[in-house]
C-alpha positions in Angstrom: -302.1 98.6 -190.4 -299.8 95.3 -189.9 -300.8 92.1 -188.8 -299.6 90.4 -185.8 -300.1 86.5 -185.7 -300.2 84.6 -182.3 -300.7 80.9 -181.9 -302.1 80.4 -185.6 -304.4 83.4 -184.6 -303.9 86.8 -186.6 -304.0 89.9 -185.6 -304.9 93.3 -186.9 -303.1 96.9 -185.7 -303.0 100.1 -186.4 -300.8 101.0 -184.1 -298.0 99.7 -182.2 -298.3 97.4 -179.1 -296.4 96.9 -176.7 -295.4 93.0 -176.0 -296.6 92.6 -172.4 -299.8 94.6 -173.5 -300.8 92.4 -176.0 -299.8 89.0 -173.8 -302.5 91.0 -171.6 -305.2 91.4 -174.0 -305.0 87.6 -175.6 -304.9 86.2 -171.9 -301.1 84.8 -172.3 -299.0 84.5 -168.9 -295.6 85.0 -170.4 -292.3 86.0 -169.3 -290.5 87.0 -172.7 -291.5 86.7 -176.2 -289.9 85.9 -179.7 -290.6 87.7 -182.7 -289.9 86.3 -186.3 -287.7 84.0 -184.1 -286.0 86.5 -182.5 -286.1 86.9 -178.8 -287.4 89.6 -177.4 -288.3 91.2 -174.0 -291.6 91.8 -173.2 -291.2 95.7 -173.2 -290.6 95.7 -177.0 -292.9 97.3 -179.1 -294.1 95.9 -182.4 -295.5 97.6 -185.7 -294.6 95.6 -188.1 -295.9 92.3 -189.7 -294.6 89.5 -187.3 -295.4 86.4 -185.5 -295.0 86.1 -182.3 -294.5 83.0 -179.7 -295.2 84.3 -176.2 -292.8 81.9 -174.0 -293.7 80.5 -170.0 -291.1 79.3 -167.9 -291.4 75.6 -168.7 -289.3 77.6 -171.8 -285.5 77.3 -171.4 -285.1 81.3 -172.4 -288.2 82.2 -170.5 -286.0 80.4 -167.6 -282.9 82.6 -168.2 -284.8 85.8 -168.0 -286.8 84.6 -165.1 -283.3 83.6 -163.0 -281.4 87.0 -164.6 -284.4 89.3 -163.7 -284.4 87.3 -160.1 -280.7 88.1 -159.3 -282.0 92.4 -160.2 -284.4 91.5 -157.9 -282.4 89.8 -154.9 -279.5 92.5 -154.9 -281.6 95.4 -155.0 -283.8 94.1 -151.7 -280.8 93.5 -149.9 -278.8 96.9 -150.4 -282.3 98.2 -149.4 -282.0 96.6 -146.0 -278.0 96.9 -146.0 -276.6 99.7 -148.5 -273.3 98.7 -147.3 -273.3 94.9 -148.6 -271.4 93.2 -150.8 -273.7 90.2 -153.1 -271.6 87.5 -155.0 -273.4 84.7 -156.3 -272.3 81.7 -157.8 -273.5 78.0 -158.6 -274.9 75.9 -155.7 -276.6 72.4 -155.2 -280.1 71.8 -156.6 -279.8 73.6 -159.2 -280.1 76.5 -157.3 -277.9 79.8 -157.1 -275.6 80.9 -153.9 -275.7 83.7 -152.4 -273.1 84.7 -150.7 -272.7 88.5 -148.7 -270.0 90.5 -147.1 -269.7 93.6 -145.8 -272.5 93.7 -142.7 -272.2 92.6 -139.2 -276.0 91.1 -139.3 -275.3 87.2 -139.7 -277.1 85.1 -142.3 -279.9 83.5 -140.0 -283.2 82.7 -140.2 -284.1 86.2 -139.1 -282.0 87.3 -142.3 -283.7 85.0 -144.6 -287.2 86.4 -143.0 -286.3 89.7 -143.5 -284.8 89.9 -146.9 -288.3 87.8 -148.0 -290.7 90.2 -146.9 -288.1 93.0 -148.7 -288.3 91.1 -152.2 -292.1 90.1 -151.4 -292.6 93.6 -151.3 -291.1 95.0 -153.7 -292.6 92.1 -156.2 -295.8 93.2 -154.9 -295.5 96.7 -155.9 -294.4 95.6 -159.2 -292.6 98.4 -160.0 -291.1 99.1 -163.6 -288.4 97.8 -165.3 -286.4 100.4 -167.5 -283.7 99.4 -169.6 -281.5 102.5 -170.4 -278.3 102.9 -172.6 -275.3 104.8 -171.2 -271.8 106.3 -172.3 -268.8 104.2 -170.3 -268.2 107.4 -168.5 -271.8 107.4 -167.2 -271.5 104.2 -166.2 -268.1 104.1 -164.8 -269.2 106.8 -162.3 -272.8 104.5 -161.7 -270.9 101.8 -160.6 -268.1 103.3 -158.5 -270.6 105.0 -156.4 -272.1 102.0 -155.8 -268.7 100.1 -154.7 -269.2 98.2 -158.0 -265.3 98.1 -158.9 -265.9 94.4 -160.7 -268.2 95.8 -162.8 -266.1 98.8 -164.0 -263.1 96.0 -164.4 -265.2 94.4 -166.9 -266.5 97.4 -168.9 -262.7 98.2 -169.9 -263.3 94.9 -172.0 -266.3 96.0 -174.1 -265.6 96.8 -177.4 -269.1 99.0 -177.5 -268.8 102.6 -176.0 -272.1 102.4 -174.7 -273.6 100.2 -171.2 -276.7 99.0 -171.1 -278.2 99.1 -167.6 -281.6 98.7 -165.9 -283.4 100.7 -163.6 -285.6 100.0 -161.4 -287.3 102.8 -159.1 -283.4 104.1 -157.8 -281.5 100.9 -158.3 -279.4 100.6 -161.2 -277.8 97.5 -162.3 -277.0 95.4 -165.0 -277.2 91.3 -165.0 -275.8 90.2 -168.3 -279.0 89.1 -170.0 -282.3 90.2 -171.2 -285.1 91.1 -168.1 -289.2 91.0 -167.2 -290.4 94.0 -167.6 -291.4 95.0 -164.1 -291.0 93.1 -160.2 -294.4 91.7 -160.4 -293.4 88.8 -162.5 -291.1 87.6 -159.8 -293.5 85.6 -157.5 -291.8 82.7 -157.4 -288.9 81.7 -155.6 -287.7 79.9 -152.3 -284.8 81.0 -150.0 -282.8 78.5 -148.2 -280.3 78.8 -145.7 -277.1 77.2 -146.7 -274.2 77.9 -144.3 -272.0 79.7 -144.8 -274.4 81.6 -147.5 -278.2 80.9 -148.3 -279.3 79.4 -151.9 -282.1 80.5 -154.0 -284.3 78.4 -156.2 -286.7 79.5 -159.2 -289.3 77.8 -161.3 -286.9 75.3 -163.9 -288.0 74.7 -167.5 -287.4 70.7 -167.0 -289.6 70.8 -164.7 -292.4 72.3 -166.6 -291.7 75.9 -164.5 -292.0 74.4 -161.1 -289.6 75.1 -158.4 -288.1 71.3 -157.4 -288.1 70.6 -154.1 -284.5 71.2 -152.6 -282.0 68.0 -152.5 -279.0 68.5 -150.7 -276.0 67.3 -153.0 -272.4 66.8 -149.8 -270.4 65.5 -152.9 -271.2 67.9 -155.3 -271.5 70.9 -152.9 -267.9 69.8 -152.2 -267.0 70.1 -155.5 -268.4 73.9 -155.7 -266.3 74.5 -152.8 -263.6 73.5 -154.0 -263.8 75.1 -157.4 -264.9 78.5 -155.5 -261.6 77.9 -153.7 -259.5 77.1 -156.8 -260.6 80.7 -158.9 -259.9 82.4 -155.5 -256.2 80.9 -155.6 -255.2 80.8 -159.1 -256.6 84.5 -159.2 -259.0 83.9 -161.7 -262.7 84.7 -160.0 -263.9 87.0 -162.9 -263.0 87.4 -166.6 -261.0 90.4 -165.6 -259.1 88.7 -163.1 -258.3 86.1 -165.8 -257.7 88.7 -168.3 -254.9 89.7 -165.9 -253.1 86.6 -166.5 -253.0 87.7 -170.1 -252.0 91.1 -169.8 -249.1 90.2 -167.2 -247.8 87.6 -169.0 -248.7 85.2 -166.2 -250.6 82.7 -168.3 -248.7 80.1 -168.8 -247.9 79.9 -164.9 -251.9 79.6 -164.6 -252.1 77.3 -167.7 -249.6 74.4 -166.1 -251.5 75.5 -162.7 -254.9 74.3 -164.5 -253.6 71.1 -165.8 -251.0 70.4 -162.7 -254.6 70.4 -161.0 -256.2 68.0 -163.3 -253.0 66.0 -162.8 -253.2 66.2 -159.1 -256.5 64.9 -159.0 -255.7 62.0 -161.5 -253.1 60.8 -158.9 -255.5 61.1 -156.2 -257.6 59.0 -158.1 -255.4 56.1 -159.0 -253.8 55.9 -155.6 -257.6 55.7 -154.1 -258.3 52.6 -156.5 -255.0 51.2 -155.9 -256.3 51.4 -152.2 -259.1 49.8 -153.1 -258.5 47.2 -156.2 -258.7 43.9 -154.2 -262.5 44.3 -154.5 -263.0 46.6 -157.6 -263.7 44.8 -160.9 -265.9 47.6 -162.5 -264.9 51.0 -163.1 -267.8 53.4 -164.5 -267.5 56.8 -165.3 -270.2 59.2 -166.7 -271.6 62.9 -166.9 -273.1 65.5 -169.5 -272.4 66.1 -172.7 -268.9 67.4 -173.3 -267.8 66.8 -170.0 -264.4 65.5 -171.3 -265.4 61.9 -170.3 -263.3 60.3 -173.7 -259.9 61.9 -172.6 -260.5 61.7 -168.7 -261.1 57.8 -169.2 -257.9 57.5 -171.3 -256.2 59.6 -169.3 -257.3 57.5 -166.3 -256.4 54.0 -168.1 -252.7 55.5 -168.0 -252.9 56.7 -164.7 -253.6 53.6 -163.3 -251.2 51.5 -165.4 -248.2 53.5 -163.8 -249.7 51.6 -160.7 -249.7 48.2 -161.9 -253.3 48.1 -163.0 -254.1 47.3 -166.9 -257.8 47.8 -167.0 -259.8 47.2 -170.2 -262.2 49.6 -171.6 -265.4 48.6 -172.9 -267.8 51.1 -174.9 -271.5 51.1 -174.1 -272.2 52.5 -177.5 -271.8 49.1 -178.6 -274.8 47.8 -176.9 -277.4 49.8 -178.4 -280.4 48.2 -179.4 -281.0 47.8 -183.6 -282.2 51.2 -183.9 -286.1 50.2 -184.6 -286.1 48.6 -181.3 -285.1 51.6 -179.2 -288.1 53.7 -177.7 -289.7 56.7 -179.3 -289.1 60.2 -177.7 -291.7 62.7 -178.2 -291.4 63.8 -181.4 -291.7 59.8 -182.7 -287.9 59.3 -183.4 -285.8 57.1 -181.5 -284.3 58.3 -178.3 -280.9 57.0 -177.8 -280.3 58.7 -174.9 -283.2 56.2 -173.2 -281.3 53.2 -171.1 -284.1 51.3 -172.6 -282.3 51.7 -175.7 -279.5 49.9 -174.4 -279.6 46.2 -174.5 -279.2 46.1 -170.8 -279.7 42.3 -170.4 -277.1 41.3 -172.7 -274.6 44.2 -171.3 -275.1 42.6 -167.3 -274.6 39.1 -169.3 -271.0 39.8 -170.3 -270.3 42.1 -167.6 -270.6 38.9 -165.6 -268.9 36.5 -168.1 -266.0 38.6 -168.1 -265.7 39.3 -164.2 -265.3 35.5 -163.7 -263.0 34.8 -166.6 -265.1 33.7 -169.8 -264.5 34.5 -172.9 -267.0 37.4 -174.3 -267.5 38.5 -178.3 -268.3 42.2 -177.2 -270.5 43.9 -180.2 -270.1 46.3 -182.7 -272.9 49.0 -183.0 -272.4 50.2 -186.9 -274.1 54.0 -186.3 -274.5 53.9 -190.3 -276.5 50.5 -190.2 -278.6 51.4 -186.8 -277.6 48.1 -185.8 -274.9 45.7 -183.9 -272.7 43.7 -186.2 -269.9 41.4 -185.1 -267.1 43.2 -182.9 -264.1 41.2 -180.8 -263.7 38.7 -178.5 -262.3 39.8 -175.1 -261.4 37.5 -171.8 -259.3 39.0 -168.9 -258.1 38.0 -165.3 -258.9 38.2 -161.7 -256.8 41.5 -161.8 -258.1 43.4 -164.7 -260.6 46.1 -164.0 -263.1 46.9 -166.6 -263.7 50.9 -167.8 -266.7 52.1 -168.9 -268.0 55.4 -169.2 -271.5 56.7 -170.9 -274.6 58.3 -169.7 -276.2 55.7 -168.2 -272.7 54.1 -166.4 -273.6 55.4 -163.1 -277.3 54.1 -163.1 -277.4 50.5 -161.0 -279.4 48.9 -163.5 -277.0 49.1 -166.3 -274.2 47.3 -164.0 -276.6 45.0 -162.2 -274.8 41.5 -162.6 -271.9 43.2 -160.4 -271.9 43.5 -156.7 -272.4 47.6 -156.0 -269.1 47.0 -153.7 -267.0 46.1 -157.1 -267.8 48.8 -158.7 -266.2 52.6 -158.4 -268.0 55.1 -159.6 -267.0 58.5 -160.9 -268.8 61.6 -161.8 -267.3 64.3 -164.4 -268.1 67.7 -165.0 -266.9 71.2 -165.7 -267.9 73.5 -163.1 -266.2 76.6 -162.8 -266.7 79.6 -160.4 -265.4 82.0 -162.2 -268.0 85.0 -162.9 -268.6 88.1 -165.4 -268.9 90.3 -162.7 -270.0 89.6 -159.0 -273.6 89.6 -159.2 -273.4 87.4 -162.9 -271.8 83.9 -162.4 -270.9 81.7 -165.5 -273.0 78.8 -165.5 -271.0 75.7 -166.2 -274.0 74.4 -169.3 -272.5 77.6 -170.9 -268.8 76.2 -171.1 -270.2 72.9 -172.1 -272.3 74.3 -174.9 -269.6 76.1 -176.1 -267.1 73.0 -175.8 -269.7 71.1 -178.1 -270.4 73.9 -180.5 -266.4 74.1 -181.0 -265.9 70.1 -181.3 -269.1 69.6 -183.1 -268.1 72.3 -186.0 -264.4 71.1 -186.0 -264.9 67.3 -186.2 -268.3 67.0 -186.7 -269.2 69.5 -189.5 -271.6 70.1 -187.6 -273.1 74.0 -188.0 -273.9 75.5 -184.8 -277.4 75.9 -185.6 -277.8 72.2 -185.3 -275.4 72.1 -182.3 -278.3 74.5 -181.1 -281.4 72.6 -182.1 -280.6 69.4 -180.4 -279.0 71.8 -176.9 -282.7 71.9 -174.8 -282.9 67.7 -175.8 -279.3 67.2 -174.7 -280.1 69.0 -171.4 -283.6 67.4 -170.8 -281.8 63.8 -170.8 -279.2 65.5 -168.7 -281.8 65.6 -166.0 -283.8 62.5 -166.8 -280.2 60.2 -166.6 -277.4 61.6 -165.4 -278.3 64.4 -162.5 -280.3 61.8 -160.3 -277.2 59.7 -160.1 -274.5 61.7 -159.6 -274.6 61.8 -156.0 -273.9 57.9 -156.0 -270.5 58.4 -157.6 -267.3 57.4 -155.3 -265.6 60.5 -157.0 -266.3 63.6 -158.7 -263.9 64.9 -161.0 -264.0 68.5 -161.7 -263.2 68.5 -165.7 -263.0 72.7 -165.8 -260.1 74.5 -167.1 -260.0 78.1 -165.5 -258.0 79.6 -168.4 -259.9 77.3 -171.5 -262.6 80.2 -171.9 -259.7 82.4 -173.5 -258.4 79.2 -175.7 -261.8 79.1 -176.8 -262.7 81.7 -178.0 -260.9 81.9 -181.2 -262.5 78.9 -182.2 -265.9 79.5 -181.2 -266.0 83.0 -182.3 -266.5 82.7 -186.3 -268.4 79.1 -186.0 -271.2 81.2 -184.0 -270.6 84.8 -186.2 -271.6 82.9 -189.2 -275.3 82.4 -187.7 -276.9 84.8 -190.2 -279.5 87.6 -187.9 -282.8 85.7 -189.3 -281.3 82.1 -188.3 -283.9 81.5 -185.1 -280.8 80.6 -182.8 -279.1 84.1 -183.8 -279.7 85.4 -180.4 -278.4 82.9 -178.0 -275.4 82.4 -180.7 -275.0 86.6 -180.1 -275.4 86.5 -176.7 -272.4 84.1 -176.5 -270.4 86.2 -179.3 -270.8 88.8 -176.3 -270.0 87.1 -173.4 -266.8 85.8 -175.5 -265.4 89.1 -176.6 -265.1 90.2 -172.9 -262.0 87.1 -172.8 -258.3 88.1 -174.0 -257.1 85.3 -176.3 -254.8 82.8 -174.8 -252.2 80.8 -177.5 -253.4 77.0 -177.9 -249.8 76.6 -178.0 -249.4 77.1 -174.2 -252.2 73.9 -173.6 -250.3 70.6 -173.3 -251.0 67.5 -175.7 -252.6 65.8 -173.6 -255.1 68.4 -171.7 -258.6 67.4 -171.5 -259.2 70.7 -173.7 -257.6 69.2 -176.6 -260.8 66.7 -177.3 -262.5 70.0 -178.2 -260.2 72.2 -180.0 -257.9 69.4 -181.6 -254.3 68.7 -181.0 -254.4 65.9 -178.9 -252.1 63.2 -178.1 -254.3 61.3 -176.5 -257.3 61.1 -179.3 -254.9 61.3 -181.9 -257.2 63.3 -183.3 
């Protein structure tokens, strides 16, 4: 007999069960499950003493099975319809996934969209089993080149493991990177969109408390996607084996200077656009998520637009907290700095203000160690001096009220990459910034990645209450990704996340990106210049003098 506990609830057995069979039984809608912390899919069988937490998709893992299991789902319908097509997907707008297809005459209409619905409609509705099978390379190997699935075999050459896991599904086999439901029924919900020249597909998002958000189109940031599809294609670097090419031809460092030469490029663009435009601009505000790169961009920037004749000043946000037992509560009762209310907004526009028409301002000092503002420096500037700041909230209106919206420019950051695992498995660009964090936080931090962890799904939920919303406002949208910085990376990430210990409750996403990582050759640090926006995460910098 062993004793299975479920909510506070326990549980007596005396013989094993099956995860999705005893979700059934206690009434639980569930998608996956963790056991003794650890996650597992709902097919697992248990018959041992455990507790188990039975996750729904306003659950961030629940989430990334749900969207993983959805991808099976999408590809499989479609070489039902059209054995001869080709599926790559990638990031799209509203937080959605692309889909784009090759390799049929049929065009991606609305009679497309139609059919492939009533495809994955019916196979959900059948809800056919989910098997998940291990196979030799060899087996594999011969899976995937009968199924045209040459990117697939390109990666396999780069797993250390002789075996392949795979799941099958009535005849389709595939595998999607990532732990899956454990049969089509669970797949209900999801919306396709056209989305020229491709169609998007949205799924339930754990923000959002497992709804599906209505669809907002994003020009700017679809732009963006574009363009970084564009950039992989042209640097040669659209899947980790592509980029492991660079390694193995001893092309790197040509794709190393053509990564930064990029970020370079679009620096220039930058300044020459706010030399254009400085007659009117007095406010410069920058902001996106966590680890974007926003500390070196707005250095880097500051220089950029000096070679121009412009001295701008840069003032920190930080230092306009609130004394920390004024700030508002977040849900667990502690205080939520990531809140604008926690900013001392009137007092910010006040000296915004001051400084725009030529007074004399003593900008604050928030002491971190105190919780509270002490005494900082006095500041005045000219007609001619634009003012830099960057932050979470630097793109929200309120923050920068005092100053006309048409002298301010306003610039979005983030790292999105469109470089995939295989075809069918993009890299989500949250995974490079965890990993960015999880490196900086353990290097300069001493911060464990366990904590790095903890505070990840808080991190992303102020992502969406504060920064997404506004990012379409921005004048500019810098693309902060480094195609190559994966393989710089990994060095450094590697033993911070191989000393999570296998009971530590974050051991499986820290594993999951110990195996994504080991698919990347290493690439020398010493090829990445001084002053590279990487360098704020791995060290080195010039800029940071870190």
């Amino acid at each position: 007999m062993f004793v299975v506990k479920v909510r506070g609830e326990e549980y007596r057995f005396d013989e094993k069960i099956v995860l999705k069979d005893l979700a059934k039984q206690l009434g639980i809608k569930c998608y996956v499950a963790t056991v003794n912390n650890r996650l597992r899919e709902l097919n697992y069988y248990i018959n041992y003493d455990c507790e188990v937490e039975f996750l729904d998709l306003d659950n961030f893992d629940a989430v990334r099975v749900y969207e993983t299991s959805l991808r099976y789902l999408i590809i499989m319908a479609l070489e039902r319809l059209y054995p001869e097509i080709r599926v790559r997907f990638s990031q799209s707008v509203s937080r959605s996934l692309a889909c784009h297809v090759e390799g049929i005459k049929e065009k991606v209409d609305a009679k497309f969209i139609e059919t492939l619905e009533a495809e994955m409609r019916a196979i959900v509705a059948a809800d056919y089993h989910i098997e998940r099978k291990k196979l030799s390379r060899e087996e594999a190997n011969k899976i995937y080149s009968a199924k045209g699935y040459h990117d697939k075999n390109e990666i396999i050459k780069y797993r250390t493991e002789d075996t392949v896991n795979v799941y099958q599904c009535q005849d389709y086999i595939n595998y999607m990177f990532g732990y899956m439901v454990p049969s089509t029924g669970y797949l209900e919900r999801f919306k396709l969109h056209l989305y020229h020249p491709s169609f998007i597909v949205q799924y339930p998002r754990a923000e959002l408390g497992g709804k599906i958000p209505p669809f907002e189109d994003s020009p700017s940031f679809g732009r963006m996607l574009r363009q970084a599809r564009e950039w992989s294609a042209l640097c040669e670097a659209d899947t980790i084996a592509h980029l492991n090419n660079h390694v193995e031809n001893k092309t790197v460092v040509d794709l190393v200077q053509m990564c930064e030469m990029k970020h370079n490029n679009m620096l220039a663009e930058l300044g020459l656009k706010i030399k254009e435009e400085i007659g009117d601009i007095r406010l410069i505000a920058i902001a996106g998520p966590s680890c974007a790169g926003k500390t070196t961009f707005s250095k880097r920037l500051r220089i950029e637009l000096m070679t121009r004749g412009i001295r701008p000043v840069q003032i920190s946000i930080d230092d306009y907290y609130l004394n920390r037992e004024q700030a508002p509560l977040d849900a667990h009762g502690n205080p939520d700095l990531e809140h604008i209310e926690a900013l001392d907004i009137d007092l910010f526009n006040r000296h915004l203000l001051a400084l725009v028409q030529g007074e004399e301002v003593e900008i604050p000092h928030f002491d971190f160690r105190l919780g509270k503002r002490v005494p900082g420096y006095k500041l005045q500037i000219d007609e001619k001096t634009p003012i830099i700041i960057e932050g979470i909230h630097a793109l929200n209106e309120r923050l920068t009220a005092a100053i006309p919206k048409h002298q301010k420019f306003k610039i979005y950051i983030s790292p999105t990459a469109q470089i995939n695992i295989d075809n069918h498995n993009p890299i989500i660009a949250s995974e490079i910034r965890m990993l960015r964090r999880i490196v900086r936080d353990a290097k300069f931090r001493k911060t464990p990645p366990s904590e790095t962890f903890s505070m990840w799904a808080s991190v992303r939920r102020g992502e969406f209450t504060w920064i997404y919303p506004y990012q379409e406002e921005a004048d500019y949208i810098f693309n902060s990704e480094l195609t190559y910085e994966l393989g710089v990376m990994k060095k450094y990430a590697l033993p911070v996340l191989e000393s999570i210990d296998r009971n530590n409750e974050f051991f499986i996403p820290a594993n999951r990106l110990v195996k994504f990582l080991k698919y990347f050759k290493d690439i020398d640090d010493g090829f990445v210049p001084c002053n590279s926006l990487l360098r704020e995460f791995i060290g080195g910098s010039c800029i940071l003098r870190r």
